[in-house]
C-alpha positions in Angstrom: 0.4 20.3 37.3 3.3 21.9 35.2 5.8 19.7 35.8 3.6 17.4 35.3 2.7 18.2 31.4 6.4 19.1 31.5 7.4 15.3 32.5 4.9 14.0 29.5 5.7 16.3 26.9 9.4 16.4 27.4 10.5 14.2 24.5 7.8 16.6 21.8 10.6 18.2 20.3 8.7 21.9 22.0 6.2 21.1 19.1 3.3 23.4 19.8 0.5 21.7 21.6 -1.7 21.5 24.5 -2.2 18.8 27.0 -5.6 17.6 26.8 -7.9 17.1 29.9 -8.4 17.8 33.6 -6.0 15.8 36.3 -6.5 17.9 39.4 -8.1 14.6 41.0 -5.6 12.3 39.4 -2.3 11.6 40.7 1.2 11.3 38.8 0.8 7.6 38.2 -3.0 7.6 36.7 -1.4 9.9 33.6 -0.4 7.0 31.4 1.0 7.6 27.7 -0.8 5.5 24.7 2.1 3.8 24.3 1.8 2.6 28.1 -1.7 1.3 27.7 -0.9 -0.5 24.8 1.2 -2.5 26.7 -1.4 -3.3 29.6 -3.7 -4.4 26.8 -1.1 -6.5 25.0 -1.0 -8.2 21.8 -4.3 -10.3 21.2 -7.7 -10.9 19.3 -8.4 -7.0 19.4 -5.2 -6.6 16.7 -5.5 -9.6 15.0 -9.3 -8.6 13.9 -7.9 -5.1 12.8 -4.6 -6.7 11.1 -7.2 -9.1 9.4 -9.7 -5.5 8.1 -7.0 -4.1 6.9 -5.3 -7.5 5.3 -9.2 -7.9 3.2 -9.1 -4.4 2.5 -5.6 -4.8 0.7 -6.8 -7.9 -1.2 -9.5 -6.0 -2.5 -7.6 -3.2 -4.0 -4.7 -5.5 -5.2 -7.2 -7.8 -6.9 -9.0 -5.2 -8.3 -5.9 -3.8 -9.7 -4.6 -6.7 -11.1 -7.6 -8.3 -12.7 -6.9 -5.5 -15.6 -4.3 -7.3 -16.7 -5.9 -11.0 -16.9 -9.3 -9.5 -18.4 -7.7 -7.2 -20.9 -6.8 -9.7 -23.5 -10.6 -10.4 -23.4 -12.3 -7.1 -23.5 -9.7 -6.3 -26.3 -11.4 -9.3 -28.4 -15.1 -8.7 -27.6 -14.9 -4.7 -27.6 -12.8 -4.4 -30.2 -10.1 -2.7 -28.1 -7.2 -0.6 -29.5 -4.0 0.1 -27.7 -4.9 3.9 -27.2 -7.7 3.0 -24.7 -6.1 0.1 -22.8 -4.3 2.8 -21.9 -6.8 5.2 -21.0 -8.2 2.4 -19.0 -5.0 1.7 -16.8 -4.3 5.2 -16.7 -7.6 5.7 -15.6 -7.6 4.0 -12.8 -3.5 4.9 -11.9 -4.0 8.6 -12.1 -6.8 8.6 -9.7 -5.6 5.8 -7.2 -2.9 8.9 -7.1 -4.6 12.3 -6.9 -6.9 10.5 -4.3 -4.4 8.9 -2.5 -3.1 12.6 -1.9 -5.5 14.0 -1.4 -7.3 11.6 1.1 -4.3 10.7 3.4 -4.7 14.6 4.7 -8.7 13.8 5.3 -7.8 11.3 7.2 -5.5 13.4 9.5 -8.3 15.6 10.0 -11.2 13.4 10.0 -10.0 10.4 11.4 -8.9 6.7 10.0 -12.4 4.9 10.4 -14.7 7.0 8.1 -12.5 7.3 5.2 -12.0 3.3 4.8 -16.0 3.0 5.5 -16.5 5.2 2.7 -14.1 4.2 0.2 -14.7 0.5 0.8 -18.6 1.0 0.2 -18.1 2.9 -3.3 -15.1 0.0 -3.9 -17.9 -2.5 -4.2 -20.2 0.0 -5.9 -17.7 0.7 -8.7 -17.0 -3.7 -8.8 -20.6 -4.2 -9.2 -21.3 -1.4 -12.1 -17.9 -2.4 -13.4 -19.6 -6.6 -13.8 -22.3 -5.0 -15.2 -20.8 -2.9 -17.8 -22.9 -2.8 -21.1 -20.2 -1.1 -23.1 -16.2 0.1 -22.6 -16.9 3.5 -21.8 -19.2 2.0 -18.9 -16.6 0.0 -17.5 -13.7 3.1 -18.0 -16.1 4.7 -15.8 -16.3 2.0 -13.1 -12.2 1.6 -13.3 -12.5 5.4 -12.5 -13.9 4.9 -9.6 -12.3 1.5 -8.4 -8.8 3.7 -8.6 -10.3 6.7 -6.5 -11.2 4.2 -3.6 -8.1 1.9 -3.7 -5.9 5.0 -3.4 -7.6 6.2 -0.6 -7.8 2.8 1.1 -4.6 1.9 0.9 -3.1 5.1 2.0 -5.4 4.8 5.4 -5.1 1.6 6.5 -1.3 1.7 6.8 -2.1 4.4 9.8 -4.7 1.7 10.5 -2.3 -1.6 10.7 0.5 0.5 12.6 -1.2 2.2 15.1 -3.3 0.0 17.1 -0.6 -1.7 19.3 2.8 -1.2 21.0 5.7 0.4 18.4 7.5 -2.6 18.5 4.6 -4.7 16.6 4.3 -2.2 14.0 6.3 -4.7 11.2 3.5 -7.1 12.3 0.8 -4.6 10.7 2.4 -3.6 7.7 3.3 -7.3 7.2 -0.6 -7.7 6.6 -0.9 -5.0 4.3 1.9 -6.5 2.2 0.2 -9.8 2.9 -3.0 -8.6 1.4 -1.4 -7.0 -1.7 0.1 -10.5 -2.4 -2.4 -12.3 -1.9 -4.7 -9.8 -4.4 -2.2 -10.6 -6.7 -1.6 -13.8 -6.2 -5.0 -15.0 -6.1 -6.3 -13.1 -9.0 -3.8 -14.8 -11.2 -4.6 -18.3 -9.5 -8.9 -17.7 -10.0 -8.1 -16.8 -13.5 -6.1 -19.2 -14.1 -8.6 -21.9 -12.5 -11.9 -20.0 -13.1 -11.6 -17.3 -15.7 -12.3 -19.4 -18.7 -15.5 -21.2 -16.8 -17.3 -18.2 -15.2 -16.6 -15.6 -17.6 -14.6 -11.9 -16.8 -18.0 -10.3 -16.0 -18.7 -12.8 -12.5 -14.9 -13.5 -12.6 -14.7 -9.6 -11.3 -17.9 -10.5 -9.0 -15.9 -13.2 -7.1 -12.7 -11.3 -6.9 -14.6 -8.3 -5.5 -16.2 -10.3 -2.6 -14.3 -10.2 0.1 -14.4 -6.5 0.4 -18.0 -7.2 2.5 -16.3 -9.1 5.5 -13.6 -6.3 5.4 -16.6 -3.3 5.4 -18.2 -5.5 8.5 -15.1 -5.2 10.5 -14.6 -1.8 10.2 -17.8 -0.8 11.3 -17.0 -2.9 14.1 -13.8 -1.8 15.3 -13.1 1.3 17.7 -11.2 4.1 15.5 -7.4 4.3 15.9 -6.3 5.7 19.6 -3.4 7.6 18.3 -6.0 9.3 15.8 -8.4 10.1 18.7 -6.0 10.9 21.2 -3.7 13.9 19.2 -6.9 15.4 17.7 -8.0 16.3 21.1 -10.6 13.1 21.6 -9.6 11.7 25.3 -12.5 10.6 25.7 -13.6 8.8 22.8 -9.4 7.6 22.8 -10.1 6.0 26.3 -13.6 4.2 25.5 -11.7 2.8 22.2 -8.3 1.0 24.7 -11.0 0.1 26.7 -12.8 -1.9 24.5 -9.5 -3.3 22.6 -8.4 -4.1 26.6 -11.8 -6.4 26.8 -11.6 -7.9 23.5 -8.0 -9.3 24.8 -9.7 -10.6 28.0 -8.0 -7.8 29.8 -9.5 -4.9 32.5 -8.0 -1.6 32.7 -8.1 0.4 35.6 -10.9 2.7 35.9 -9.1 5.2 37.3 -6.2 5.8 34.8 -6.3 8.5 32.3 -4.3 9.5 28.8 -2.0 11.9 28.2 -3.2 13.5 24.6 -2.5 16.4 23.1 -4.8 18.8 21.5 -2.8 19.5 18.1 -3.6 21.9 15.8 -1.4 20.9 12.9 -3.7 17.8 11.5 -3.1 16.8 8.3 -0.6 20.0 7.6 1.1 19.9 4.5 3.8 22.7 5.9 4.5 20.5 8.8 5.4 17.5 6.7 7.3 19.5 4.4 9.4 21.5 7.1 12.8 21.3 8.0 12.3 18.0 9.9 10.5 15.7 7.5 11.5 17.5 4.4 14.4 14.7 3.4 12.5 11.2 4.6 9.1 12.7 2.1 11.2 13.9 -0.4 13.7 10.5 -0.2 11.0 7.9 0.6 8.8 9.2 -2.7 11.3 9.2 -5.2 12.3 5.4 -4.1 8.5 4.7 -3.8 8.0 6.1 -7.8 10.7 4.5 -9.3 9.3 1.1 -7.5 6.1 0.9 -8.3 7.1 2.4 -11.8 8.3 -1.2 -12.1 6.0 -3.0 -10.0 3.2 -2.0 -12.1 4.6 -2.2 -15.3 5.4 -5.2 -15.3 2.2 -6.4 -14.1 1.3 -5.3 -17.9 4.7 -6.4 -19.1 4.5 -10.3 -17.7 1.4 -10.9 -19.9 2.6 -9.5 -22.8 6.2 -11.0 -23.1 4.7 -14.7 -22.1 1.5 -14.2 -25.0 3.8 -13.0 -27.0 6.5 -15.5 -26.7 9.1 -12.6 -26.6 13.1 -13.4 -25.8 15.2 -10.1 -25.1 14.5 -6.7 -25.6 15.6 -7.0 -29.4 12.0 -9.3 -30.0 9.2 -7.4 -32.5 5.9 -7.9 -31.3 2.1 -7.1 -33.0 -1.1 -5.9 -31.2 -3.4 -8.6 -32.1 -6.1 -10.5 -30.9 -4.5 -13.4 -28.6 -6.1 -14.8 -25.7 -3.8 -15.9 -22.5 -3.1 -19.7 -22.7 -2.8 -21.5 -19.7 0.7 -22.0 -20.1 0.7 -17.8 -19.9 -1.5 -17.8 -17.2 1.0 -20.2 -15.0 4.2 -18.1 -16.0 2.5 -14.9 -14.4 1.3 -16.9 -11.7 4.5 -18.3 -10.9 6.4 -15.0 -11.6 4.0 -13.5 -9.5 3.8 -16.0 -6.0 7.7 -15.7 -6.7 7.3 -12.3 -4.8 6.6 -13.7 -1.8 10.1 -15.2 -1.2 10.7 -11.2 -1.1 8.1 -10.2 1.2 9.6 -12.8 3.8 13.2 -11.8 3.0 12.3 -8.0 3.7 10.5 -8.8 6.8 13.1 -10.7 8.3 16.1 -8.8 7.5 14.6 -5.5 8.6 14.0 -7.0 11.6 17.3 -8.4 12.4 19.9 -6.4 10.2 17.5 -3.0 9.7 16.3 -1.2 6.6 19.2 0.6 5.4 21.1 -2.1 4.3 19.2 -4.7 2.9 16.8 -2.3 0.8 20.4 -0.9 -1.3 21.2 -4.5 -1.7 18.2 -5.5 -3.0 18.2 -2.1 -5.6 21.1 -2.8 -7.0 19.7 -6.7 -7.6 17.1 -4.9 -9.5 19.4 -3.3 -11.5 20.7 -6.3 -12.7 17.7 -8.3 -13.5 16.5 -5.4 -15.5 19.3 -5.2 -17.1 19.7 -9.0 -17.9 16.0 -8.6 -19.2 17.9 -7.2 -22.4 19.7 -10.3 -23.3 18.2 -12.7 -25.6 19.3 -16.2 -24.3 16.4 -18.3 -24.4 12.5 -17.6 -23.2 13.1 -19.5 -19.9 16.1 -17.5 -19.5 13.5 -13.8 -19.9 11.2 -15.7 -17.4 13.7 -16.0 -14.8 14.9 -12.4 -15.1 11.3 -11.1 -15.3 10.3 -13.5 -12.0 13.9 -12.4 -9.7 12.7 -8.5 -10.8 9.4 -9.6 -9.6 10.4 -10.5 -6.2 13.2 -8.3 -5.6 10.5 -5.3 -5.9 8.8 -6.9 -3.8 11.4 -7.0 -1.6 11.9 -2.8 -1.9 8.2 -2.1 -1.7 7.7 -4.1 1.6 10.6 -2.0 3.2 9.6 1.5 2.2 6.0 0.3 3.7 7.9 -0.6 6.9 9.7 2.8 6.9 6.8 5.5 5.6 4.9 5.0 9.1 7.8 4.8 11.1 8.9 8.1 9.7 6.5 10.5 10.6 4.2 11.5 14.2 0.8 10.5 14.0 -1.0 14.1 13.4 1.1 13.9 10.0 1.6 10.2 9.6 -1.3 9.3 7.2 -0.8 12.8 5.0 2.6 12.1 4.7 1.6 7.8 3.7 -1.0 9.7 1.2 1.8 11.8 -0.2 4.2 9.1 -0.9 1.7 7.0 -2.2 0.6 9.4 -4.6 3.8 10.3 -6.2 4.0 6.3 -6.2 0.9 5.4 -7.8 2.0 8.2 -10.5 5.1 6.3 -11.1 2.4 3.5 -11.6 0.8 5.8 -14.3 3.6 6.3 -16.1 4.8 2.7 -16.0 2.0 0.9 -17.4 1.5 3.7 -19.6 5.2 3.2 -21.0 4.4 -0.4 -21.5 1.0 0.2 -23.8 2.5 3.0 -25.7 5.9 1.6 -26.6 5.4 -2.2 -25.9 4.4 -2.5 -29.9 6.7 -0.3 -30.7 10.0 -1.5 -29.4 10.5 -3.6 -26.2 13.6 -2.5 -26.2 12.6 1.5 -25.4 10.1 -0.1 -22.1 12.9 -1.8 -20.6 15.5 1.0 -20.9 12.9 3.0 -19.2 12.2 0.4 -16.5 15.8 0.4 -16.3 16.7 4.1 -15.7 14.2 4.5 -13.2 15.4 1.5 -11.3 19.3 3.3 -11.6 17.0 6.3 -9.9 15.7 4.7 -7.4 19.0 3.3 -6.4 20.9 6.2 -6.0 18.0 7.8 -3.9 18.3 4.7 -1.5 22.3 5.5 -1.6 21.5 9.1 -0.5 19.0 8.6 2.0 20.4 7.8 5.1 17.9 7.3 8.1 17.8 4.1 9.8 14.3 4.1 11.4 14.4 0.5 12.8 15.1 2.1 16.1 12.6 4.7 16.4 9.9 4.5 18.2 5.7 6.0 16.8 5.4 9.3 17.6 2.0 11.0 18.3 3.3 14.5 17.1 
């Protein structure tokens, strides 16, 4: 029996665990890793119905996130809004997308996947409905409160979700759908208001957006828990019940007499282990990239709607806070600008498949450099739409790779603490972003987009530091 556990644990790096469960009946061969199992149940309907949970999951937070900025110009009309709480609204919901995120990726770790994205799903549709419903803005600053809380816990659980439930080497496939569901939140959110938001009002505008959040609570109810959650906290059991119903849903039978080898760790969710000696570089690394990002990312989902209302060419362009709805010329500038990001999504899909992530993601950073920086120049206002759209997609393009990597980068007893950690200090950088935009946007253009632009000089020389090519590293359990 110990050589044995020696055999399976060989490649644990002498991290300190237990094997989990009695073999003396079992032979050699019936002791199968996860990883093993996975590839008896193959690729089929049992992944595609998680991959599509966590895809409507996504769409929900990303819609809800990006409605803000297309319901704003509204609320600032009927409620009299001044630029001090617009802020507090976005920063609202920013700042506590990112303490929860934090906080909640360690739950997770301890807890498990499945009852942390039940939870926050359920008070995601709560906070949509009282948000609808809001009589007044300090109502609906409440319900935003709430709508961050849940989005940053979602989103930092269902990456764990979408990379764990199948063989390592279709773990792009699951964080494709996560980065498919944030573009198609954003995406379709600009596309309904464009079509509907004028018709239906922002009140059941928010109502439709919010809807497909049910289908996405239904499947999650459904589905077994994640394996590699089940099987390093010590749940063999349970761990085996869940392959073996993700083995029928794929029309396939496993043996009945195999068993898996887990571990019983006691490091879940430990902040010390992902800051230790081995993980220190890739958390440290991987958030300051993921900040400076999103920095951008979600300022200029503020910015796009405020340089197209406003007509503004170059950074050099005075603007006044006034009351000025989004005309549907507006409307299909940020919608454009904003599909535009999927020509990144593919391009970072494909080339971290074939070339790695390395490469292409300090390529694409230094791209962003320059559209920022041509963002300055006042040529024409098609000229500061084409800039603004290439920035667009070129963070997309950044963001989809560090989504590949985070997972990648860290064992499954740490895996969604560290996702929670990164996506904190990332959602902060998504706090201070918009916030730059409210607070200086009247002020001088030219002060956001020297911001935007020193963060993006940040974020590339991070990416020029860090030097870890995950492509070929396989999930690790601890």
């Amino acid at each position: 029996m110990a050589d044995e556990t020696q055999d399976i644990t060989a490649d644990r790096d002498n991290s300190p665990t237990e094997y989990y469960g009695s073999t003396s009946q079992k032979s050699d061969e019936n002791i199968l890793e996860l990883e093993e199992i996975y590839e008896m149940i193959g690729l089929g309907p049992t992944q595609y119905l998680y991959w599509l949970m966590v895809l409507l999951v996504v769409y929900s937070d990303y819609a809800e996130l990006t409605l803000l900025s297309v319901i704003l110009p509204i609320l600032r009309c009927e409620w009299g809004l001044s630029t001090t709480f617009e802020t507090a609204i976005t920063i609202t919901v920013y700042g506590s997308y990112a303490l929860l995120a934090a906080v909640f990726g360690r739950v997770a770790d301890i807890y498990g996947r499945k009852k942390v994205v039940i939870w926050s799903t359920m008070f995601l549709l709560l906070a949509a409905f009282l948000g609808a419903t809001s009589s007044n803005k300090w109502v609906f600053l409440v319900s935003r409160l709430f709508t961050g809380a849940c989005i940053g816990i979602n989103t930092s659980v269902v990456i764990c979700y979408a990379t764990e439930i199948a063989e390592s080497r279709y773990r792009t496939y699951g964080v494709t759908t996560v980065v498919l569901g944030s573009f198609v939140g954003v995406a379709a959110v600009n596309g309904m208001a464009f079509l509907f938001l004028q018709i239906v009002g922002w009140r059941w505008f928010i109502m439709l957006v919010s809807t497909p959040a049910l289908p996405a609570l239904v499947l999650i109810l459904v589905l077994p828990e994640s394996p590699r959650f089940l099987c390093v906290s010590g749940q063999q059991d349970k761990a085996m019940e869940a392959v073996r119903t993700m083995a029928n849903l794929n029309g396939r039978e496993l043996p009945g007499n195999i068993q898996m080898a887990c571990f019983d760790n006691e490091e879940l969710g430990s902040y010390s282990t992902v800051l230790n000696k081995e993980h220190r570089k890739s958390i440290i690394a991987l958030s300051v990239i993921y900040f400076s990002n999103l920095l951008i990312e979600f300022g200029l989902i503020v910015l796009l709607p405020l340089i197209f209302s406003s007509d503004m060419c170059g950074a050099s362009h005075t603007v006044t806070h006034e009351c000025r709805l989004l005309s549907q010329d507006d409307l299909w500038k940020i919608t454009i600008a904003t599909v535009g990001s999927i020509f990144g999504t593919i391009a970072a899909l494909f080339l971290a498949e074939r070339i790695g992530r390395l490469v292409p993601i300090r390529v694409a950073s230094f791209v962003m450099l320059l559209s920022i920086g041509c963002m300055f120049v006042c040529v024409n206002e098609t000229f500061t739409f084409v800039t603004s759209t290439i920035a667009k997609i070129v963070e997309a393009f950044i963001n989809v790779t560090v989504w590949i990597m985070i997972p990648e980068s860290f064992p499954t007893n740490i895996r969604s603490t560290a996702t929670g950690f990164i996506n904190g200090w990332g959602k902060a950088g998504g706090v201070l972003g918009t916030a730059l935009v409210y607070l200086l946007f009247y002020v001088s253009p030219y002060s956001v987009l020297g911001f935007f632009l020193f963060f993006s000089l940040v974020g590339f020389v991070a990416i020029l530091i860090y030097d870890r090519e995950t492509k070929y590293e396989v999930l690790r359990e601890i």
